[in-house]
N, CA, C and O atoms as a MOPAC input file, in Angstrom:
PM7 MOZYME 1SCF
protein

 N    -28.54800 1   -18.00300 1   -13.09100 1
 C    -29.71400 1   -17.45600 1   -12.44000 1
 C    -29.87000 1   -16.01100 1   -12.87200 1
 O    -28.79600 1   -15.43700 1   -13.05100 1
 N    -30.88700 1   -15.34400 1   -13.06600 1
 C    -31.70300 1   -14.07500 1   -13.52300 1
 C    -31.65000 1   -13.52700 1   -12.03100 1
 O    -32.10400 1   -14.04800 1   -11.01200 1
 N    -30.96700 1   -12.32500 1   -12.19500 1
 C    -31.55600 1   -11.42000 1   -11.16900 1
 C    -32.73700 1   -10.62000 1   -11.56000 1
 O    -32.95400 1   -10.29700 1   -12.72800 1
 N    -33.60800 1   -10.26100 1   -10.41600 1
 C    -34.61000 1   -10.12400 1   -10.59200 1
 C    -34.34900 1    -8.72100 1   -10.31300 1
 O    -33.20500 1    -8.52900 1    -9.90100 1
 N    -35.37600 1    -7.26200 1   -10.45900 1
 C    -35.21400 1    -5.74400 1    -9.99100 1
 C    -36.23500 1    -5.84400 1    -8.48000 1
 O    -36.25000 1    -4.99800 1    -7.58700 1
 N    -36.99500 1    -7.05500 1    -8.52400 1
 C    -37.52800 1    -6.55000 1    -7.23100 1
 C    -36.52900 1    -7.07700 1    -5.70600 1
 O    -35.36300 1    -7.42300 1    -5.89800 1
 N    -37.08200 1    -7.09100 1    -4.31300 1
 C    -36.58800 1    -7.60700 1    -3.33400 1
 C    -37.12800 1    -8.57300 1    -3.06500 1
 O    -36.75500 1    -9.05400 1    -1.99600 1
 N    -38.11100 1    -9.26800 1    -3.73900 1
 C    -38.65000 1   -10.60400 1    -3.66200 1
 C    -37.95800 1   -11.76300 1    -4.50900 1
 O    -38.15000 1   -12.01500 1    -5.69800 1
 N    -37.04400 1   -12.45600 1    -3.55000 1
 C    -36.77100 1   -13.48400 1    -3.95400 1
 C    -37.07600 1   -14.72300 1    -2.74300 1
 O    -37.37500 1   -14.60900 1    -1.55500 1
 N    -36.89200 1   -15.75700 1    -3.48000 1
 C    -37.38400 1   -16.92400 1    -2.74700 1
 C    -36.19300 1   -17.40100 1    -1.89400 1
 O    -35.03200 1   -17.03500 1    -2.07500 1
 N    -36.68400 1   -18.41500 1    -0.77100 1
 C    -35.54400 1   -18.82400 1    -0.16700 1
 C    -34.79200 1   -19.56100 1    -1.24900 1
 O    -33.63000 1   -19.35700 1    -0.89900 1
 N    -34.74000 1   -20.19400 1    -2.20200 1
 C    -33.91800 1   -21.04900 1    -3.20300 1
 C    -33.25500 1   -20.08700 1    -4.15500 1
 O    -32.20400 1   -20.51900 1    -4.63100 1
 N    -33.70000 1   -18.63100 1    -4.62700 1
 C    -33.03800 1   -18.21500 1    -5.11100 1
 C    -32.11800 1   -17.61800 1    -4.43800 1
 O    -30.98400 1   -17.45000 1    -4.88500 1
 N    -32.66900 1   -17.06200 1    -2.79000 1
 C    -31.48400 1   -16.86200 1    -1.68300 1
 C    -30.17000 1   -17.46700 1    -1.54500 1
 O    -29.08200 1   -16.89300 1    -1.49800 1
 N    -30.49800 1   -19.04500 1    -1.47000 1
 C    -29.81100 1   -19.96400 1    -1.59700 1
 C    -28.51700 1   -19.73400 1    -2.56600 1
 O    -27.38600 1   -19.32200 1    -2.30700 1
 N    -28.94700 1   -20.03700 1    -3.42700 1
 C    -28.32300 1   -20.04900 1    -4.90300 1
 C    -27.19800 1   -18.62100 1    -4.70200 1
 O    -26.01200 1   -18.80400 1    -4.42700 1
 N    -27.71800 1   -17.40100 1    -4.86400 1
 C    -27.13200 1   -16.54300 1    -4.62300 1
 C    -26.07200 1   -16.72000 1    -3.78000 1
 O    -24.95400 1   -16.32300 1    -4.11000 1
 N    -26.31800 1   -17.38000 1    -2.51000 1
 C    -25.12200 1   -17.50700 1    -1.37600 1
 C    -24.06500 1   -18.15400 1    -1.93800 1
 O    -22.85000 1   -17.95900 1    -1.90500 1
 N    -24.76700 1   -18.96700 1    -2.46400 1
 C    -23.75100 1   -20.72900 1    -2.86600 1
 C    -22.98500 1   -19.42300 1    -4.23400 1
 O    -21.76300 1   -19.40800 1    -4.08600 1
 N    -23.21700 1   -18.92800 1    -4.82200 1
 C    -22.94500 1   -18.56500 1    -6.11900 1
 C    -21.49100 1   -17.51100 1    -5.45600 1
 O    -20.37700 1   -17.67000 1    -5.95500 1
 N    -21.69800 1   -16.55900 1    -4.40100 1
 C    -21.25700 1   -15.66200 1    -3.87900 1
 C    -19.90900 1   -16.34700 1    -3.14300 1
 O    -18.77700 1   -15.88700 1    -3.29400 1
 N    -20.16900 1   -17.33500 1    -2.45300 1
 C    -19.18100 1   -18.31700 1    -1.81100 1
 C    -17.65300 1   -18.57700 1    -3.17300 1
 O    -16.44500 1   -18.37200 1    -3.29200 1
 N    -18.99000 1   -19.22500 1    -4.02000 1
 C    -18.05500 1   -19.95700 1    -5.11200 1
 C    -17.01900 1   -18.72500 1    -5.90600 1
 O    -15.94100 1   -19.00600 1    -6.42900 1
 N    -17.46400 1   -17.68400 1    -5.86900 1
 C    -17.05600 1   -16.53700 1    -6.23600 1
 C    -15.69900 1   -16.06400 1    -5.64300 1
 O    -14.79900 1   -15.64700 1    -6.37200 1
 N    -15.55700 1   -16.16700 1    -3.93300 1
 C    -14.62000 1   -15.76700 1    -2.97500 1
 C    -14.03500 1   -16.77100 1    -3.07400 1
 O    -12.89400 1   -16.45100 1    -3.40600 1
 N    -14.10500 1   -17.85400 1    -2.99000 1
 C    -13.09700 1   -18.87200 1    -2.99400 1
 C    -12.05200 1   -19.38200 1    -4.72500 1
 O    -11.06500 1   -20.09600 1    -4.90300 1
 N    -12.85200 1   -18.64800 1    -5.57700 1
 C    -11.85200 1   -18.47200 1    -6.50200 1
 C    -11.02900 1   -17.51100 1    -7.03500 1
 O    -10.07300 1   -17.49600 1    -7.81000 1
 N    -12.03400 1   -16.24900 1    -6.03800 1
 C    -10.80800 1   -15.07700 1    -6.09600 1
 C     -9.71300 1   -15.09800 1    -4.64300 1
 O     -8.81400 1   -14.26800 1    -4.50600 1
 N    -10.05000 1   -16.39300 1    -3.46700 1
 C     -8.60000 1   -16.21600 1    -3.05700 1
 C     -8.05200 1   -17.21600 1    -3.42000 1
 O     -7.04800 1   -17.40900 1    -2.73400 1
 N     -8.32200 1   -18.55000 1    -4.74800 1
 C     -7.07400 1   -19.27800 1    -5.10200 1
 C     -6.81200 1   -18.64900 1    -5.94300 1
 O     -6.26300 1   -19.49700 1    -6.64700 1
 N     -6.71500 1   -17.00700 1    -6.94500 1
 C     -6.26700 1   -17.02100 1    -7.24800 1
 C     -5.42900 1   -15.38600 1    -7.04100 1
 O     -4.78000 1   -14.81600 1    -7.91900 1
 N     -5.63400 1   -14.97500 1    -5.88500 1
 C     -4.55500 1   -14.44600 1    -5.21000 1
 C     -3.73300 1   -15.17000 1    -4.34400 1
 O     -2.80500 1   -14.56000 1    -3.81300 1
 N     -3.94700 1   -16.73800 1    -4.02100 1
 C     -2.97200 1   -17.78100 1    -3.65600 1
 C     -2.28500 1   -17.70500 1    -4.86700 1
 O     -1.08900 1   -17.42300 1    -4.94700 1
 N     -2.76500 1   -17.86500 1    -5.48900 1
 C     -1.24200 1   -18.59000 1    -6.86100 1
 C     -0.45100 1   -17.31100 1    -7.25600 1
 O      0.77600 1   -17.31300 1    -7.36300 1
 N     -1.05500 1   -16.46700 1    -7.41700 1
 C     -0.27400 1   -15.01400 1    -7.42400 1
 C      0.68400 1   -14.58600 1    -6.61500 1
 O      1.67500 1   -13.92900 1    -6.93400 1
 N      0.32000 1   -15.03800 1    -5.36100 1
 C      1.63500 1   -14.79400 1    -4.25900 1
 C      2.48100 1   -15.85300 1    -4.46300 1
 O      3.69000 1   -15.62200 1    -4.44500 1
 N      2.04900 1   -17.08200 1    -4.67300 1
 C      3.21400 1   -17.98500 1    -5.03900 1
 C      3.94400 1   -17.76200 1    -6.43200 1
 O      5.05900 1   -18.17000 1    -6.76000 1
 N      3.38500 1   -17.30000 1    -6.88700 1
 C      4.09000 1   -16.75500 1    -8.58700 1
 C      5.02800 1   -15.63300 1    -7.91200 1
 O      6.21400 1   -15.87500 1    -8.13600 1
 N      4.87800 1   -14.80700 1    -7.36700 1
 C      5.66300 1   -13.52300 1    -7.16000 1
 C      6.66800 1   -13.88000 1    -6.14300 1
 O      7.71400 1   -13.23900 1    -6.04200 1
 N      6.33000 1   -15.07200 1    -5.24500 1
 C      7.60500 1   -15.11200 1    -3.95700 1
 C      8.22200 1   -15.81300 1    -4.82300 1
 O      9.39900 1   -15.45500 1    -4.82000 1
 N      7.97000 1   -16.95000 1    -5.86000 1
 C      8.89800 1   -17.70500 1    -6.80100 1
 C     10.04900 1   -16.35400 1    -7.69700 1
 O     11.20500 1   -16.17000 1    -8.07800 1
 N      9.12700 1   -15.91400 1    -7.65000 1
 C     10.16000 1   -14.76200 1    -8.78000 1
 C     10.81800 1   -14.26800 1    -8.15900 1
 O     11.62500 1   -13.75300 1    -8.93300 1
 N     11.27500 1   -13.84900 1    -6.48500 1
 C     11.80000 1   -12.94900 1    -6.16400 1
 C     13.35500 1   -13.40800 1    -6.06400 1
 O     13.54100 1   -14.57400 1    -5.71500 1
 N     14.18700 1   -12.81500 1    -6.26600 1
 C     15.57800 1   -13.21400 1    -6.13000 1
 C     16.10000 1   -14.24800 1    -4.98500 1
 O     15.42800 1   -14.28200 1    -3.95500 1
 N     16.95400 1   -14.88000 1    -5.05400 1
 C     17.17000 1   -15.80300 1    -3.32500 1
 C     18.21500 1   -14.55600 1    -2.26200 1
 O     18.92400 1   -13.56900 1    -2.45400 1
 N     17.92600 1   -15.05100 1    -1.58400 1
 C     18.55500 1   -13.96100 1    -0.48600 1
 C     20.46300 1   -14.24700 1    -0.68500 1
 O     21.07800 1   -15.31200 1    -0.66900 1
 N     20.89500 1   -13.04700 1    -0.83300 1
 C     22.35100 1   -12.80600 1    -0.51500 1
 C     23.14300 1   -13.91700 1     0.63200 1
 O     22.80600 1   -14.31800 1     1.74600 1
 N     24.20500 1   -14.14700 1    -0.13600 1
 C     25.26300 1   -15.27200 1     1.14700 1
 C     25.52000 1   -14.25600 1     1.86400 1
 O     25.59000 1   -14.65300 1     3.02700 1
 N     25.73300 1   -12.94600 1     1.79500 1
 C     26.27000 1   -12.28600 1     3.12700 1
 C     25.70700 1   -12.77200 1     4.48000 1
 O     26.20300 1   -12.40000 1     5.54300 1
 N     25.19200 1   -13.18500 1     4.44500 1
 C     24.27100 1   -13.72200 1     5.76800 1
 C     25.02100 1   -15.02200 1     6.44100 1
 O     25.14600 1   -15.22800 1     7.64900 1
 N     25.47500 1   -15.82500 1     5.39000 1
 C     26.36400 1   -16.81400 1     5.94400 1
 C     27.47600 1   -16.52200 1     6.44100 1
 O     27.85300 1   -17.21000 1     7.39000 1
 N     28.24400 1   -15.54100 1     6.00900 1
 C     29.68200 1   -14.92900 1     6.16200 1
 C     29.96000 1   -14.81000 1     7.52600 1
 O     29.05000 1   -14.20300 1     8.09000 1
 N     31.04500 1   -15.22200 1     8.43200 1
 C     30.91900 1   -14.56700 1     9.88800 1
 C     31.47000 1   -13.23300 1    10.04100 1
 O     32.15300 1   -12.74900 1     9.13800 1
 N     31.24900 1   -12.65800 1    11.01800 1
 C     31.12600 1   -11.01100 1    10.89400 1
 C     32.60600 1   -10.60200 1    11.35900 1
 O     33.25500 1   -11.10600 1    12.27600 1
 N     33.01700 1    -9.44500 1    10.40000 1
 C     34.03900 1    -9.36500 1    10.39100 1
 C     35.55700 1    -9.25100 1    11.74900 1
 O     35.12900 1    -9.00000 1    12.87500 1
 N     36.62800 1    -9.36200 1    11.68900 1
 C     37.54800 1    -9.88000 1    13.34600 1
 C     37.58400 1    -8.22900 1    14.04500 1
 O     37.66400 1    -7.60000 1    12.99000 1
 N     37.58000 1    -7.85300 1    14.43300 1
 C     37.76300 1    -6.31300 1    15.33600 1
 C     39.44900 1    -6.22000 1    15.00200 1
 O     40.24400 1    -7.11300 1    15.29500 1
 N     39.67200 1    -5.41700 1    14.57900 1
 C     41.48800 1    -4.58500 1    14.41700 1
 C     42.06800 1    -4.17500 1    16.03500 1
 O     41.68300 1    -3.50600 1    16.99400 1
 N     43.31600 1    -5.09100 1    15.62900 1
 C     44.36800 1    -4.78800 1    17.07700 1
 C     44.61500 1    -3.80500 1    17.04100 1
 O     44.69200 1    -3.03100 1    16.08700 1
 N     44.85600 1    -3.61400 1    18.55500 1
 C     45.29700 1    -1.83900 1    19.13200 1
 C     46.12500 1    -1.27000 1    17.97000 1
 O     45.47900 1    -0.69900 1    17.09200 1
 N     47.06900 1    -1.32000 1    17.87400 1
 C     48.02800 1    -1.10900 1    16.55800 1
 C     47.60600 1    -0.65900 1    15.55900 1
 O     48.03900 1     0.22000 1    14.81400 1
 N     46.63500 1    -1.34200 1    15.52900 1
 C     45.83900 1    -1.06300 1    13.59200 1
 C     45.20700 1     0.52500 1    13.74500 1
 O     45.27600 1     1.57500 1    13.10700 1
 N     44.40900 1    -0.07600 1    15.25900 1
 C     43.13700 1     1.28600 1    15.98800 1
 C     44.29700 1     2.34700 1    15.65500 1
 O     43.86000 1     3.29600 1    15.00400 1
 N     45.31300 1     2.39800 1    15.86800 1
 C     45.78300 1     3.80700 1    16.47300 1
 C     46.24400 1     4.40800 1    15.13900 1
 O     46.01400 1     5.60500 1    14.96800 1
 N     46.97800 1     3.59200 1    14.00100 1
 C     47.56000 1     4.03400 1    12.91600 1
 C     46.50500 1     4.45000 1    11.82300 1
 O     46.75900 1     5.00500 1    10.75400 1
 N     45.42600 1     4.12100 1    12.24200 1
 C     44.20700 1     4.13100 1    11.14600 1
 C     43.60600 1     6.06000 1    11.16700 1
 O     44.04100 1     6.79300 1    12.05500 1
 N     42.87500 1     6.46900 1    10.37200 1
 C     43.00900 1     7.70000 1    10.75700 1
 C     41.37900 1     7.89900 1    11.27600 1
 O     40.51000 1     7.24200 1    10.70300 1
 N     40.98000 1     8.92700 1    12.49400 1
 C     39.68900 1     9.02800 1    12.71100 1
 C     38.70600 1     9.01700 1    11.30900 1
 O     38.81000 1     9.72800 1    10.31000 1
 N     37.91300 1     8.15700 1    11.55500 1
 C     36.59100 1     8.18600 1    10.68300 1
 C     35.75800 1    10.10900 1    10.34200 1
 O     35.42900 1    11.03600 1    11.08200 1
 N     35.73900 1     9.86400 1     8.81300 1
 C     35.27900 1    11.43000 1     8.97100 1
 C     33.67600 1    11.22400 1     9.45000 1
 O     33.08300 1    10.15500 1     9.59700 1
 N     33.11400 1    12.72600 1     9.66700 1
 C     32.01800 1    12.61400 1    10.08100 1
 C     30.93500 1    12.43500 1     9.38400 1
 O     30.75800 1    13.39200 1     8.63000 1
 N     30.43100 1    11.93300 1     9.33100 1
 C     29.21700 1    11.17900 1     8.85200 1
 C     27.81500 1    12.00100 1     8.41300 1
 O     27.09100 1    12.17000 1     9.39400 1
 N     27.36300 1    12.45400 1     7.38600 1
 C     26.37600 1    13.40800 1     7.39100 1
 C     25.05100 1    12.54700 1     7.78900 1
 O     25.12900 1    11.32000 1     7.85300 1
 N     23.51200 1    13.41400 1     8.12500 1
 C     22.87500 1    12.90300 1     8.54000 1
 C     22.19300 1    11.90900 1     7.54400 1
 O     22.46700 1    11.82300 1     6.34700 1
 N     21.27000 1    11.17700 1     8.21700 1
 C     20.39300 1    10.42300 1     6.51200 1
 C     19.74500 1    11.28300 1     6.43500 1
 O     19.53600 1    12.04000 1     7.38200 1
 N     19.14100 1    11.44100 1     5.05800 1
 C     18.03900 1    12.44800 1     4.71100 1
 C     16.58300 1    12.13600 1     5.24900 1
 O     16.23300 1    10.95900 1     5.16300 1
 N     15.97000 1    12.75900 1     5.62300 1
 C     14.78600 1    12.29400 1     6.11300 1
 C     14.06700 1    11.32500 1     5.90200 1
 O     14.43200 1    10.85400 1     4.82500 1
 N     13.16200 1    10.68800 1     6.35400 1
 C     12.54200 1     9.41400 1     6.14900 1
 C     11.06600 1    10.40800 1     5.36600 1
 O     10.78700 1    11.58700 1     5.58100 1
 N     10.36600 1     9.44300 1     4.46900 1
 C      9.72100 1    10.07200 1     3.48200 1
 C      9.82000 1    10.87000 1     2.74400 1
 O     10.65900 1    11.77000 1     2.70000 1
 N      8.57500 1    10.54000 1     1.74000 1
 C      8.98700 1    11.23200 1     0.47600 1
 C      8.60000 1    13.08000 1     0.44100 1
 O      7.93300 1    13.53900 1     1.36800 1
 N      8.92700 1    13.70000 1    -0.31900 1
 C      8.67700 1    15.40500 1    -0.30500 1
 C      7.42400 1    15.72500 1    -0.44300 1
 O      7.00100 1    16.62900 1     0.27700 1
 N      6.53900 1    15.09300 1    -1.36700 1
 C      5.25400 1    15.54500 1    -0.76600 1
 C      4.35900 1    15.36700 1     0.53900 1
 O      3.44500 1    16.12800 1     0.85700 1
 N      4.81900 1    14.10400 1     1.32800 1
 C      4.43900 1    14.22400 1     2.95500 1
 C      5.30100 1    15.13200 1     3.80100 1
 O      5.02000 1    15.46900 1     4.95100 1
 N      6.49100 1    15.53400 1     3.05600 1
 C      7.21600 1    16.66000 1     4.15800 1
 C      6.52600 1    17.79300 1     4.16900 1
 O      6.36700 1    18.46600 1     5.18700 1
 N      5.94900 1    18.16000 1     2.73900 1
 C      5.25400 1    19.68300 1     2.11300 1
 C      4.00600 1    19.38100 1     2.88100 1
 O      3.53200 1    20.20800 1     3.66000 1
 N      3.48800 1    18.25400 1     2.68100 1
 C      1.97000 1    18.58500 1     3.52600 1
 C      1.83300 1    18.49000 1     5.35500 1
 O      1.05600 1    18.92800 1     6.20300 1
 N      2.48300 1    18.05100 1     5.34400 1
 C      2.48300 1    17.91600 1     7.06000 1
 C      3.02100 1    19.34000 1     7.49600 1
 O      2.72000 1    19.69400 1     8.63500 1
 N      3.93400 1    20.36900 1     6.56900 1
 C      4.42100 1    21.36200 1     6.78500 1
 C      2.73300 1    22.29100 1     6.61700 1
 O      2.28000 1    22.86500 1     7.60800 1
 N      2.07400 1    22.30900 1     5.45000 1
 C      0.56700 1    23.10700 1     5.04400 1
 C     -0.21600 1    22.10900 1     6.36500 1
 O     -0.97800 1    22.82600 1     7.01300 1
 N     -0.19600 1    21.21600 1     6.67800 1
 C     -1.04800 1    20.94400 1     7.92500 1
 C     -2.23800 1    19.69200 1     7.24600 1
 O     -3.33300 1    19.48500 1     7.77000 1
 N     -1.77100 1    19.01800 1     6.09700 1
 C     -2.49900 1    18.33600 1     5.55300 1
 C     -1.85600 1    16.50300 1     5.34500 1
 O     -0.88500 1    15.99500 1     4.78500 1
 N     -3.03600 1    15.98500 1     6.14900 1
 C     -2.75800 1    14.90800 1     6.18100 1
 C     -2.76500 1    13.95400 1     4.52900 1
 O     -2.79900 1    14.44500 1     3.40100 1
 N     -2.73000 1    12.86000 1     4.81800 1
 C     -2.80700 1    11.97500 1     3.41900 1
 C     -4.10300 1    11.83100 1     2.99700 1
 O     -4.55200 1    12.16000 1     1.89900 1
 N     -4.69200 1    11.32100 1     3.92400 1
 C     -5.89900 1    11.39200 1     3.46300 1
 C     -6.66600 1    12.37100 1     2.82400 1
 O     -7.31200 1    12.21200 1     1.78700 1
 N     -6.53400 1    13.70300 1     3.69500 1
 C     -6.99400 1    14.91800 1     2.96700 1
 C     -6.35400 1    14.97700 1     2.08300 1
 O     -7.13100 1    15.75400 1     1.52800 1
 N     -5.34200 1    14.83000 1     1.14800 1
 C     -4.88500 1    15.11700 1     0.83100 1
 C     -5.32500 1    14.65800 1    -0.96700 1
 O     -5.43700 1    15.35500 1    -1.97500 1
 N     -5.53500 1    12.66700 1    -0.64100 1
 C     -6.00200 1    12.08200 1    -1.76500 1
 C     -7.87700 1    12.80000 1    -2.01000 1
 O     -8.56300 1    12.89700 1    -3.02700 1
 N     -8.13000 1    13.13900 1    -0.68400 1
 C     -9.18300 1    13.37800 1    -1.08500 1
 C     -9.56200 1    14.82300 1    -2.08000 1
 O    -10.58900 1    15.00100 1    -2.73500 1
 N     -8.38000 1    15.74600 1    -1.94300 1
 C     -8.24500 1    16.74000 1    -2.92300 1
 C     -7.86100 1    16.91400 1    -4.16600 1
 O     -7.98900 1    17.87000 1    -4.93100 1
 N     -7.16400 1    15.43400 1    -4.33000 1
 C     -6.69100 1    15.25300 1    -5.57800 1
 C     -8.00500 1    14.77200 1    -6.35600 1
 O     -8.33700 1    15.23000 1    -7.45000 1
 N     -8.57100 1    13.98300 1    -5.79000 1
 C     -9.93700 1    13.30500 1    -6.32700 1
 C    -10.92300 1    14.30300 1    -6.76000 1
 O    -11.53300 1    14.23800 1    -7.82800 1
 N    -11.08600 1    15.49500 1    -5.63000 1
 C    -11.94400 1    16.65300 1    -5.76900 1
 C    -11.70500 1    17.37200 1    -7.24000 1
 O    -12.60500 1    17.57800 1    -8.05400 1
 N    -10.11800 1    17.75800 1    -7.43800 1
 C     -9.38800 1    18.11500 1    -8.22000 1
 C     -9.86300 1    17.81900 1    -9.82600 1
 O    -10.20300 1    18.61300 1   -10.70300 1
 N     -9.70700 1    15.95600 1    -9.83900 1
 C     -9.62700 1    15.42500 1   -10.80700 1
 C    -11.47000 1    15.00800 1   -11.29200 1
 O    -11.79200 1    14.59300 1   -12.40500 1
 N    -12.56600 1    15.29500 1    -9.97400 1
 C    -13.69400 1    15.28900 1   -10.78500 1
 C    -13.98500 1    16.81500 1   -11.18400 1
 O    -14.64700 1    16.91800 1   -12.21700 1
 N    -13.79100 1    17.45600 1   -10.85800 1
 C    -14.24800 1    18.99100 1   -11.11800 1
 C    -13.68100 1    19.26000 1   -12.15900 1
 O    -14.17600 1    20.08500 1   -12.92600 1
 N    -12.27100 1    18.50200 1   -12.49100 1
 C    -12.21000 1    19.18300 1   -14.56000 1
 C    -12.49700 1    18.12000 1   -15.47300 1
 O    -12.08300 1    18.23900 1   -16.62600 1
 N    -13.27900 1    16.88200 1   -15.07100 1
 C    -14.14600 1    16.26400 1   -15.25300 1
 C    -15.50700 1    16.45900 1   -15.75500 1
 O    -16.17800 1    15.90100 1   -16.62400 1
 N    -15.73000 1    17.53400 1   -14.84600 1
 C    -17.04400 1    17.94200 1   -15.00000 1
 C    -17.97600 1    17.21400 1   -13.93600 1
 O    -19.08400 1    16.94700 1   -14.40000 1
 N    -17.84300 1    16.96000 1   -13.05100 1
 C    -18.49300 1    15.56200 1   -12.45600 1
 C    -19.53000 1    15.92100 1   -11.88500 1
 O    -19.55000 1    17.15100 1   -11.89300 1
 N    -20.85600 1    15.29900 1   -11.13800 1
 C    -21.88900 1    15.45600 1   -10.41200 1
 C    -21.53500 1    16.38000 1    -9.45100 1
 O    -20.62900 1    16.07000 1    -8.67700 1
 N    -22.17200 1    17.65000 1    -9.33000 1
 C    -22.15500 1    18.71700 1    -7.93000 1
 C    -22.35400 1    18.07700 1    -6.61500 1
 O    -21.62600 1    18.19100 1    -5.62900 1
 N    -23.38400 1    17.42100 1    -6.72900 1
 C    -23.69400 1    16.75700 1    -5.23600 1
 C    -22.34800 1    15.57400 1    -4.67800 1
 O    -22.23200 1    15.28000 1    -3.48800 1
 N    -21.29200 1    14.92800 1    -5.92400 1
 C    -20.30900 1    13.95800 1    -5.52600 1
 C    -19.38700 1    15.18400 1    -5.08200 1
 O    -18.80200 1    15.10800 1    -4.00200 1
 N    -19.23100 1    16.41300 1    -5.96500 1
 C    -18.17100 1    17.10000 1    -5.16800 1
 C    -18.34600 1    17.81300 1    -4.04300 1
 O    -17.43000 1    18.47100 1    -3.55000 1
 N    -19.82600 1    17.72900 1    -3.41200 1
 C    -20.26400 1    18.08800 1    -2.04800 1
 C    -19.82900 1    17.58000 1    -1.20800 1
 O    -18.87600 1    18.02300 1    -0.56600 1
 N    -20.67800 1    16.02500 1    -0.88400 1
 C    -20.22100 1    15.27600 1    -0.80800 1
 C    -18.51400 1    15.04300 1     0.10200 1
 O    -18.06700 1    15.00300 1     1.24800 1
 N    -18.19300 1    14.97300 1    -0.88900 1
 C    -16.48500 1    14.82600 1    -0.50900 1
 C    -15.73100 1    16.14400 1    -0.31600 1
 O    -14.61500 1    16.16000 1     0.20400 1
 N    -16.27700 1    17.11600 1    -0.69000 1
 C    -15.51000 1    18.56600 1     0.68700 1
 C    -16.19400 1    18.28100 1     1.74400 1
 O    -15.54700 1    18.57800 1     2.74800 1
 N    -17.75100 1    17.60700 1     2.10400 1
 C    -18.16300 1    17.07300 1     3.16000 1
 C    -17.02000 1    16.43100 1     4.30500 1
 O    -16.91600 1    16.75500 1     5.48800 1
 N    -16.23500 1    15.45400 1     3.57000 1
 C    -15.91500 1    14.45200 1     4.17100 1
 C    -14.04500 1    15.47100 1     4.55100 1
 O    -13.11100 1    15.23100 1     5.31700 1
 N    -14.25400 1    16.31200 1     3.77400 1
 C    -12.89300 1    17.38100 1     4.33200 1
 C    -13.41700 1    17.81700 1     5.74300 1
 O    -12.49100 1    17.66500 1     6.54000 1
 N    -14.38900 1    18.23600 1     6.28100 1
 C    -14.37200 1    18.72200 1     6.94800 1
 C    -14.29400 1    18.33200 1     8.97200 1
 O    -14.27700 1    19.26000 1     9.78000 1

């Protein structure tokens, strides 16, 4: 079917369009179905540690001759260093991609009104 430039189309080319649009979604999710089944096939099988029963607890005897556990340093923080640096400057993620984007059209050269626009959406 020809798309047309005007907004006059008929109910049959309406039609068509739907049916066309349908047929469209349903083959882009069989084939992000088969993709997930391709990728859970690939993934390794899970570790026997899981079967193993968990290890016997040590008699008094053992407890006492054994020497205190040293101390344990902390884990390092959860996330990565550039969300530590920006949450420290006061900048979320979002703002954040959205500056990179700003960034990357402006030595681009890009449309003035797109980089309006999106310091717009900074604010």
């Amino acid at each position: 079917m020809k798309w047309q430039s005007s907004n006059h189309y008929s109910r049959e080319d309406l039609s068509a369009m739907q049916k066309d649009a349908m047929e469209r979604v349903r083959e882009m999710q069989r084939r992000a179905d088969e993709n997930l089944r391709r990728s859970n096939a690939a993934l390794p099988p899970q570790s026997q540690q899981e079967d193993l029963p968990p290890p016997q607890p040590e008699t008094p005897a053992a407890q006492a001759a054994a020497p205190p556990p040293a101390p344990v340093a902390p884990p390092p923080p959860s996330g990565n260093r550039l969300s530590q640096i920006l949450s420290v400057v006061g900048v979320d993620q979002d703002r954040a991609i959205i500056l990179g984007l700003l960034l990357i059209l402006y030595n681009d050269r890009a449309d003035p009104l797109l980089l309006l626009a999106l310091l717009y959406l900074l604010l």
